[in-house]
C-alpha positions as CSV (number, residue, x, y, z in Angstrom):
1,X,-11.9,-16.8,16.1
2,X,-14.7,-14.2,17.4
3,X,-13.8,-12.0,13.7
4,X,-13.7,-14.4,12.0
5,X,-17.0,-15.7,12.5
6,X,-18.2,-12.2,12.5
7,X,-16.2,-11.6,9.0
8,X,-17.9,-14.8,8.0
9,X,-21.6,-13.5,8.6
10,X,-21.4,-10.2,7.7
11,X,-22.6,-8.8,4.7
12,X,-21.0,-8.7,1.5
13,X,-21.3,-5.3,1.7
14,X,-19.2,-4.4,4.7
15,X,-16.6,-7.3,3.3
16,X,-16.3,-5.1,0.6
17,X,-15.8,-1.5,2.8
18,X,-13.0,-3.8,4.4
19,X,-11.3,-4.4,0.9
20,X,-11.1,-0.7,0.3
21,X,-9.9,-0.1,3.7
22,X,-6.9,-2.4,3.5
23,X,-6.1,-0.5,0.1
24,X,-6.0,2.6,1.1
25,X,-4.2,1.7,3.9
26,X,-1.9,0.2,2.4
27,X,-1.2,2.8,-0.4
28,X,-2.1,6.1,1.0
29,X,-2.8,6.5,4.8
30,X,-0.2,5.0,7.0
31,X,1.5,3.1,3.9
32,X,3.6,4.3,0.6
33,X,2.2,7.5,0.6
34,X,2.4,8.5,4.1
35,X,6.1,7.5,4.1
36,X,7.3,8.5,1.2
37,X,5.4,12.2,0.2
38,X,7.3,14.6,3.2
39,X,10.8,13.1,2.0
40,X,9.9,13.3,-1.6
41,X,8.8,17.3,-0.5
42,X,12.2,17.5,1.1
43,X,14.2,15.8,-2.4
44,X,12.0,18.8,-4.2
45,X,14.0,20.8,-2.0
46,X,11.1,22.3,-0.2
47,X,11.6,22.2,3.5
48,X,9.7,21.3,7.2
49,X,7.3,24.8,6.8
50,X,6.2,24.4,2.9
51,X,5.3,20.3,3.7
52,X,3.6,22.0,7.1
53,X,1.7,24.2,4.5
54,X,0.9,21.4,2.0
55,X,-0.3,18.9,4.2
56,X,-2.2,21.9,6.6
57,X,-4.2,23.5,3.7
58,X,-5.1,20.2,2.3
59,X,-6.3,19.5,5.6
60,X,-8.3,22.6,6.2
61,X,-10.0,22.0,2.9
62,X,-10.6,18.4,4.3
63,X,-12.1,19.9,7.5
64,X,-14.2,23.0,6.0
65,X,-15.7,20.3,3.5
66,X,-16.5,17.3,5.7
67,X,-19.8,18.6,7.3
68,X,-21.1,19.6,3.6
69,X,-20.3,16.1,3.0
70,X,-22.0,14.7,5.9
71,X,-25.3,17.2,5.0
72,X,-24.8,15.2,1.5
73,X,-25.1,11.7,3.3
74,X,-28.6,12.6,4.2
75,X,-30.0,13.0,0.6
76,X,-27.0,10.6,-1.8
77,X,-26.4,7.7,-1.0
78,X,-23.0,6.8,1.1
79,X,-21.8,4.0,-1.4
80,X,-22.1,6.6,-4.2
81,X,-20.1,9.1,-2.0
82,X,-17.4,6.6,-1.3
83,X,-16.7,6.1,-4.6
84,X,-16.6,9.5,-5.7
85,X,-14.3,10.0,-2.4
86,X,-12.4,7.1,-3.6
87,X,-11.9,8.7,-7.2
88,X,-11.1,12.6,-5.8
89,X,-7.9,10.6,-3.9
90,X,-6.6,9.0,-7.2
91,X,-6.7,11.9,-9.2
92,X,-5.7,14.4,-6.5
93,X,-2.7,11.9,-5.3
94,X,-1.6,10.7,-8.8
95,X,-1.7,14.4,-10.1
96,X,0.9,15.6,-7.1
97,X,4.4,14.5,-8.4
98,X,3.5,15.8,-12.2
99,X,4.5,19.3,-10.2
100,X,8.5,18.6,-11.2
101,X,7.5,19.1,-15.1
102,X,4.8,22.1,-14.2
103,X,6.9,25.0,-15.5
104,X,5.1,27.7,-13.5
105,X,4.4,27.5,-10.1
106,X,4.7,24.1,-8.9
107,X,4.5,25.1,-5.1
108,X,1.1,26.0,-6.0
109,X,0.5,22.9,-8.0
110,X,1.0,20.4,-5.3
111,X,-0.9,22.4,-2.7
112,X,-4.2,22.3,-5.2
113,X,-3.8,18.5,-5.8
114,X,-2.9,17.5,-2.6
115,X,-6.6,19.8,-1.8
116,X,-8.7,17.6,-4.2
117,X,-7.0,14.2,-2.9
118,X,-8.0,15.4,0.9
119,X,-11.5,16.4,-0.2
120,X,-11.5,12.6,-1.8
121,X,-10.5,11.3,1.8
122,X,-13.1,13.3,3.7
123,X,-15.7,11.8,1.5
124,X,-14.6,8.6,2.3
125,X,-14.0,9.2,5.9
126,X,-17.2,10.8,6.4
127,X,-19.4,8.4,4.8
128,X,-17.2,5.1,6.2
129,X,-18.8,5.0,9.1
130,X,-22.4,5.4,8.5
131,X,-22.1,2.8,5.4
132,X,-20.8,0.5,7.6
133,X,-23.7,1.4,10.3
134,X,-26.5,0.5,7.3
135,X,-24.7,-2.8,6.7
136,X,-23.8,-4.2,9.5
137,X,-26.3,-5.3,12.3
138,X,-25.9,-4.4,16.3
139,X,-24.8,-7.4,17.2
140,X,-20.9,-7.5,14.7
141,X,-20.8,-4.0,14.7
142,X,-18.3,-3.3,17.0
143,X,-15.8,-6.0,15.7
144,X,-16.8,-4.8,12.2
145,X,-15.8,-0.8,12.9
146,X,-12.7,-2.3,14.7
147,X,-11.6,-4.4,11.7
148,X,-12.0,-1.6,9.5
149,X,-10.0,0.9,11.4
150,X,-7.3,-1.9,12.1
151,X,-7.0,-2.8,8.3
152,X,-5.5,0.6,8.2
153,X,-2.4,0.0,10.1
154,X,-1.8,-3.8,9.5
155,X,-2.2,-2.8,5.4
156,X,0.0,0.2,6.5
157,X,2.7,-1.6,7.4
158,X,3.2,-3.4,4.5
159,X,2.9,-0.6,3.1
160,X,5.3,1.6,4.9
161,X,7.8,-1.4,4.3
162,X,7.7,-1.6,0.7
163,X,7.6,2.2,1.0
164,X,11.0,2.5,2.3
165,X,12.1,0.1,0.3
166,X,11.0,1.2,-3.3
167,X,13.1,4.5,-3.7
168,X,16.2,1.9,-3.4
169,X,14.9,-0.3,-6.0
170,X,13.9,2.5,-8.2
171,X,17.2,4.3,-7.7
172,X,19.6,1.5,-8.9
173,X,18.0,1.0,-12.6
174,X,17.7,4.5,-12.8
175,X,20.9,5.4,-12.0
176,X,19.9,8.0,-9.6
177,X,21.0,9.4,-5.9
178,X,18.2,9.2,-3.1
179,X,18.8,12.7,-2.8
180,X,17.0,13.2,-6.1
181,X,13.3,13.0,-6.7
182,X,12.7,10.8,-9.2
183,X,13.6,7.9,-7.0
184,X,10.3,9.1,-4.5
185,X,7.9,10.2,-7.6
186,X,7.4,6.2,-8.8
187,X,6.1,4.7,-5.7
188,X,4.0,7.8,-5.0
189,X,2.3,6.9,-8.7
190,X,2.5,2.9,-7.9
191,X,0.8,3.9,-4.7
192,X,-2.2,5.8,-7.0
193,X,-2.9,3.3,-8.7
194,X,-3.6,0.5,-6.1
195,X,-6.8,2.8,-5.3
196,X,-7.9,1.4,-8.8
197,X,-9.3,-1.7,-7.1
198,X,-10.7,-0.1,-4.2
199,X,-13.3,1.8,-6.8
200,X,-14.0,-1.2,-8.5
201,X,-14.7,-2.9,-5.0
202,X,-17.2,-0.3,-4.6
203,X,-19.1,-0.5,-7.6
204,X,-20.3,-3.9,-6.3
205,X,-22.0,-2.9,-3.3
206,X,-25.6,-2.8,-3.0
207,X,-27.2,0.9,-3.4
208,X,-28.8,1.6,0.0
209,X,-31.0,4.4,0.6
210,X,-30.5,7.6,2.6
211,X,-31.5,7.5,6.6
212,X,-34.4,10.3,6.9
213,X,-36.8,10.7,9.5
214,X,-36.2,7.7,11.3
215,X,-36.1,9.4,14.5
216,X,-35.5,7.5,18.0
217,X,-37.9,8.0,20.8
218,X,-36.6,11.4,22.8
219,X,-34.1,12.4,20.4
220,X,-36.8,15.0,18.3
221,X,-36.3,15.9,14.6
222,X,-34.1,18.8,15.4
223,X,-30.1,17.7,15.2
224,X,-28.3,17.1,18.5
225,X,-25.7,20.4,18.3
226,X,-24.0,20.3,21.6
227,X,-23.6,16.6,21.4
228,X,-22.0,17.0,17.8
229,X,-20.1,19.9,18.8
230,X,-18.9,18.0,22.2
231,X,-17.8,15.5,20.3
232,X,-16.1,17.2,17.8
233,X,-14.5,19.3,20.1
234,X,-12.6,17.0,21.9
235,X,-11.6,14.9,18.4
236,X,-10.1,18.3,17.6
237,X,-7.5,18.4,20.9
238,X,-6.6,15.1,19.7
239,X,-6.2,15.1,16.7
240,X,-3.8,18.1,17.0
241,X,-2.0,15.9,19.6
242,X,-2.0,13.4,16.6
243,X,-1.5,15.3,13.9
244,X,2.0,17.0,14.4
245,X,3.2,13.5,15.2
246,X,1.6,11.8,11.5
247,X,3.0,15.2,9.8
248,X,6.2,15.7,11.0
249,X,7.9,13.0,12.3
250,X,9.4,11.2,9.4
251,X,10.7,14.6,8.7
252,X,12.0,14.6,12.3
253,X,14.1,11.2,11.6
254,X,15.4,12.1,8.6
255,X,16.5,15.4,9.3
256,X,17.3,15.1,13.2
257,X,17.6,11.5,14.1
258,X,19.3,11.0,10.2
259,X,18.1,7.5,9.6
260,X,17.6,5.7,6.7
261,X,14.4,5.6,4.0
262,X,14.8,2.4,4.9
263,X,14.7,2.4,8.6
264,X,12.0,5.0,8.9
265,X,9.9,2.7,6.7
266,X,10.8,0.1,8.9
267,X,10.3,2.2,12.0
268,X,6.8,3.9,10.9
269,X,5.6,0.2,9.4
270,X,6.1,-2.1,13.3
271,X,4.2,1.2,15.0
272,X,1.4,0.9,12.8
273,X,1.5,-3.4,13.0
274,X,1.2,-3.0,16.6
275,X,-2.0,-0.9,16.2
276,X,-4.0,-3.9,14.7
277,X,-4.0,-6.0,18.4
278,X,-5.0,-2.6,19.9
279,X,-8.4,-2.4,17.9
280,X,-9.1,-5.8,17.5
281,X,-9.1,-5.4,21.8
282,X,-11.7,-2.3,21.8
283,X,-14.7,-5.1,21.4
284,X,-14.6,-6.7,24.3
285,X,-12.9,-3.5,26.2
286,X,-16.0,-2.0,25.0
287,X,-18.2,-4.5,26.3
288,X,-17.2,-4.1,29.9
289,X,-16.3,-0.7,29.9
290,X,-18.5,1.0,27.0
291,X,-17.1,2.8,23.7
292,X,-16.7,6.1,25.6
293,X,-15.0,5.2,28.6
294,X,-12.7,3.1,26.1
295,X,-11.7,6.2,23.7
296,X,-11.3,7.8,27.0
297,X,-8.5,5.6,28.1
298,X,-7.2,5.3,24.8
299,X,-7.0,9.1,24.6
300,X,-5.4,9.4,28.0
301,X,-2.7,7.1,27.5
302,X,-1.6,9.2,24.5
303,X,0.5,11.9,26.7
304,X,3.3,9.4,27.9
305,X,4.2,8.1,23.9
306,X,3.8,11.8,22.7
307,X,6.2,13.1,25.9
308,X,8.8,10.2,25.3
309,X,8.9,11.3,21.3
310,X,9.4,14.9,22.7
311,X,11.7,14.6,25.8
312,X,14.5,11.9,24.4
313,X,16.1,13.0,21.2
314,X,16.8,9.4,20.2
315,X,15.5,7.1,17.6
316,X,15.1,4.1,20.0
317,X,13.1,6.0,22.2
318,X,11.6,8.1,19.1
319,X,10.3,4.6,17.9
320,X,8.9,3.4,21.5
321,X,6.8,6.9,21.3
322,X,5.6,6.2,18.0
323,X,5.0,2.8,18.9
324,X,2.9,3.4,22.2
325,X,0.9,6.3,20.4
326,X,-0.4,3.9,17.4
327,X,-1.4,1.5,20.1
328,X,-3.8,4.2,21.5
329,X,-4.8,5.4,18.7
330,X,-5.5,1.6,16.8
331,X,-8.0,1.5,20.6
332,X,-9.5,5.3,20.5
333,X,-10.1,5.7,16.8
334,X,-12.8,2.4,16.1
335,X,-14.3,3.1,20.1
336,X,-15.1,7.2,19.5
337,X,-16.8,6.0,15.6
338,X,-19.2,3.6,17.6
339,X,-20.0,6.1,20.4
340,X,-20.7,8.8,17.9
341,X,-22.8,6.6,15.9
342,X,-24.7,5.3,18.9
343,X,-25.5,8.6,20.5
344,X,-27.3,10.5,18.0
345,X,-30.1,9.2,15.6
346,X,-30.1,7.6,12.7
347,X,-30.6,10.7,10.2
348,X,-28.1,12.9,12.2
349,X,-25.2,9.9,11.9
350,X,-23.8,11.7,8.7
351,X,-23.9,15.0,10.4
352,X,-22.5,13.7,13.2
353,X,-19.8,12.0,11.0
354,X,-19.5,15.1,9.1
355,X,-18.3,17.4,12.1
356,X,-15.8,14.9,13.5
357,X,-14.4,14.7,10.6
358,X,-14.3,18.2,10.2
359,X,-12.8,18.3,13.8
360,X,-9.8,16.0,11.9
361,X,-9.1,18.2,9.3
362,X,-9.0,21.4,11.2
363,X,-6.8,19.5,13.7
364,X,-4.3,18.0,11.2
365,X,-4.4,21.8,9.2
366,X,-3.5,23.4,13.0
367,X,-1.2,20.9,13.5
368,X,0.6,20.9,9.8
369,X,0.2,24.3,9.3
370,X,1.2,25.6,13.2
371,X,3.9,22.7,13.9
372,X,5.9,23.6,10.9
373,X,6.8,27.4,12.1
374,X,6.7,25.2,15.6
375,X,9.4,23.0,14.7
376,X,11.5,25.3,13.2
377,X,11.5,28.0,15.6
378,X,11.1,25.6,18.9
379,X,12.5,22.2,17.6
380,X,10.7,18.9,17.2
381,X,11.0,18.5,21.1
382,X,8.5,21.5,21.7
383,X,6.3,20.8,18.6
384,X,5.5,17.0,20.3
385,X,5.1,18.6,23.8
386,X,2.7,21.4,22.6
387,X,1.1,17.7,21.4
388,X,1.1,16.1,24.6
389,X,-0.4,18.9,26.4
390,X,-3.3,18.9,24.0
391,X,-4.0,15.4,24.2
392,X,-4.8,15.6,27.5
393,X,-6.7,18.5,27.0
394,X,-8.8,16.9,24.7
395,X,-9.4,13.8,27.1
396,X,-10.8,16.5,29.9
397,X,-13.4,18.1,27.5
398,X,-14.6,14.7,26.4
399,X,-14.5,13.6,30.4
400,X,-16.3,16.7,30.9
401,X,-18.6,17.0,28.5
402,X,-20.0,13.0,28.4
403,X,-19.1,11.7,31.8
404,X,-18.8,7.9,29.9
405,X,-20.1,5.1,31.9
406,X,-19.8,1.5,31.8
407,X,-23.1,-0.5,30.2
408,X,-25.7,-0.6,32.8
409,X,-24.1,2.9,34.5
410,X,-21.9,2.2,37.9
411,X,-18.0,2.6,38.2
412,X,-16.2,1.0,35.3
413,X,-14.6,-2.3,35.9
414,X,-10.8,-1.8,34.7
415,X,-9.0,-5.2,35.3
416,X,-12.1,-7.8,35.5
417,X,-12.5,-8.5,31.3
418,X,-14.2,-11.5,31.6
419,X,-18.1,-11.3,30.9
């Protein structure tokens, strides 16, 4: 009842973020395309190091850009940088599976699309959060950031269902095997064009101008670097931690565990569902314990799902990893985007914005590009390990760095919920 009363008075504006959020979820991260684009890479028959190299360069491009794009946010307006980030992802994801009919090169192809559909996705996640910080007011702001990031996984898992689903509908008119490509290459265009709408969407939101000057009292004129690069820092770890788990581990069921399009649809779609209680949870965690104390935990409790992906070479126990980690993550992600909005003024937000998202792409490329070579040489039970380890790497440096308190300062509270 709590979001939807907040859904009901917040602005039209942040209504329609929302609807863009649940598109691209539902189409491109955590949904069709996320399931479907390794195995279709694998169908191409490219294997575990070139989709390590295609999604790590796209991702290093995402991560070299993203603090340009945040430096942007201070002079464009973040609704016009959505949108263009919204239009860089269609063109750059819809332009990927033309590679089968590119007669020269089309290893080089794919890596240069998949580039300019990751630049598209740092525009939009750089400039999400401060959007949503002009149009949203203190007192729904939490419950608004955490129905954003939870629209991603809840959209996800329809669309990771549907995902795993498609190639078999595709394949039977078509008269193809779903060892060929062709069955993966029509859902990864259906999934293209569902970002149609999320434009459009955008197109209606008001034109709000750029945050400059208005500096808090204490804070000065001159940006915040060690908080930034604090921040940033400990995203990176754990995003790493993350990233070799989002990059390789459909790869890792359909090569190792040898399920099913079907079942790792399945699998990937219910790990993603249970993320959506998770976030809709980090208000009131946040309330009593803070936003930093709450990524904290969240970050923490990481290690144990990545270690039980690692240790246990099963697809039961593979799914309860995978499972447990997009709980944590569905609690981390929407508390560490309030904290690092809160902490830093109002015409550093972008910048601040920029460098964690920077911090994701050069985490996901390390991850992608590393944990390929990783998995290969070490197997998938090292690669998640190496994960682990820097997950909880990542929650020291933050411990270290912040020391999060509860509101009002004092030892956090970690059973008493009530207010």
């Amino acid at each position: 009842m709590t979001y939807l009363n907040t859904l009901q008075r917040t602005s039209r504006d942040a209504r329609l973020y929302l609807l863009t959020s649940v598109l691209f979820g539902f189409a491109i991260f955590g949904g069709i395309y996320t399931t479907l684009f390794n195995l279709y890479l694998l169908r191409l028959g490219y294997d575990a190091v070139f989709a390590g190299m295609v999604n790590g360069t796209g991702q290093f491009a995402f991560g070299l850009s993203a603090v340009l794009f945040g430096l942007l946010g201070r002079w464009l307006s973040t609704r016009r940088l959505l949108i263009a980030g919204l239009g860089l992802i269609t063109v750059g994801f819809g332009l990927i599976p033309l590679a089968e009919f590119v007669p020269v090169a089309p290893e080089a192809w794919i890596i240069a699309t998949h580039i300019v559909a990751q630049l598209g996705i740092g525009l939009y996640f750089v400039n999400g959060g401060p959007f949503l910080m002009q149009v949203t007011s203190p007192v729904e702001r939490n419950h608004v950031y955490a129905m954003s990031i939870a629209t991603w996984p809840l959209s996800g898992f329809a669309g990771s269902l549907i995902g795993g689903l498609l190639p078999q509908f595709v394949a039977g008119p078509l008269g193809m095997a779903l060892s060929e490509p062709a069955p993966y290459r029509y859902p990864l265009w259906l999934a293209t064009l569902l970002m149609l709408p999320a434009i459009v969407a955008m197109q209606f939101a008001r034109e709000i101008q750029p945050e400059r000057g208005d500096v808090t009292a204490g804070q000065g004129s001159t940006a915040p670097l060690w908080i930034i690069g604090g921040v940033a820092l400990a995203v990176l770890l754990r995003v790493v931690g993350e990233g070799v788990v989002r990059t390789f581990f459909n790869i890792y069921l359909d090569v190792d565990l040898r399920l099913s399009t079907v079942q790792i649809g399945l699998l990937m779609g219910v790990a993603q569902l249970l993320a959506v209680p998770a976030s809709m949870v980090m208000p009131p965690l946040a309330g009593r314990w803070g936003n930093g104390l709450t990524y904290l935990l969240g970050t923490w409790a990481m290690m144990p799902s990545l270690l039980l992906i690692a240790l246990i070479p099963h697809w039961t126990t593979a799914g309860l990893g995978y499972l447990g980690l997009f709980a944590c993550i569905g609690l981390a992600r929407p508390a560490i985007v309030a904290y690092q909005m809160d902490i830093v003024a109002p015409e550093w937000r972008t910048l601040m914005a920029g460098a964690t998202t920077a911090a994701v792409g050069l985490g996901w490329a390390i991850a992608s590009l590393g944990g390929g070579y990783l998995a290969i040489d070490a197997g998938y039970g090292t690669l998640f390990t190496t994960g682990a380890v820097l997950t909880g790497l990542s929650a020291a440096v933050f411990w270290v760095a912040f020391r999060p308190t509860p509101p009002g300062g004092g030892r956090p509270d970690w059973f008493n919920l009530k207010d």
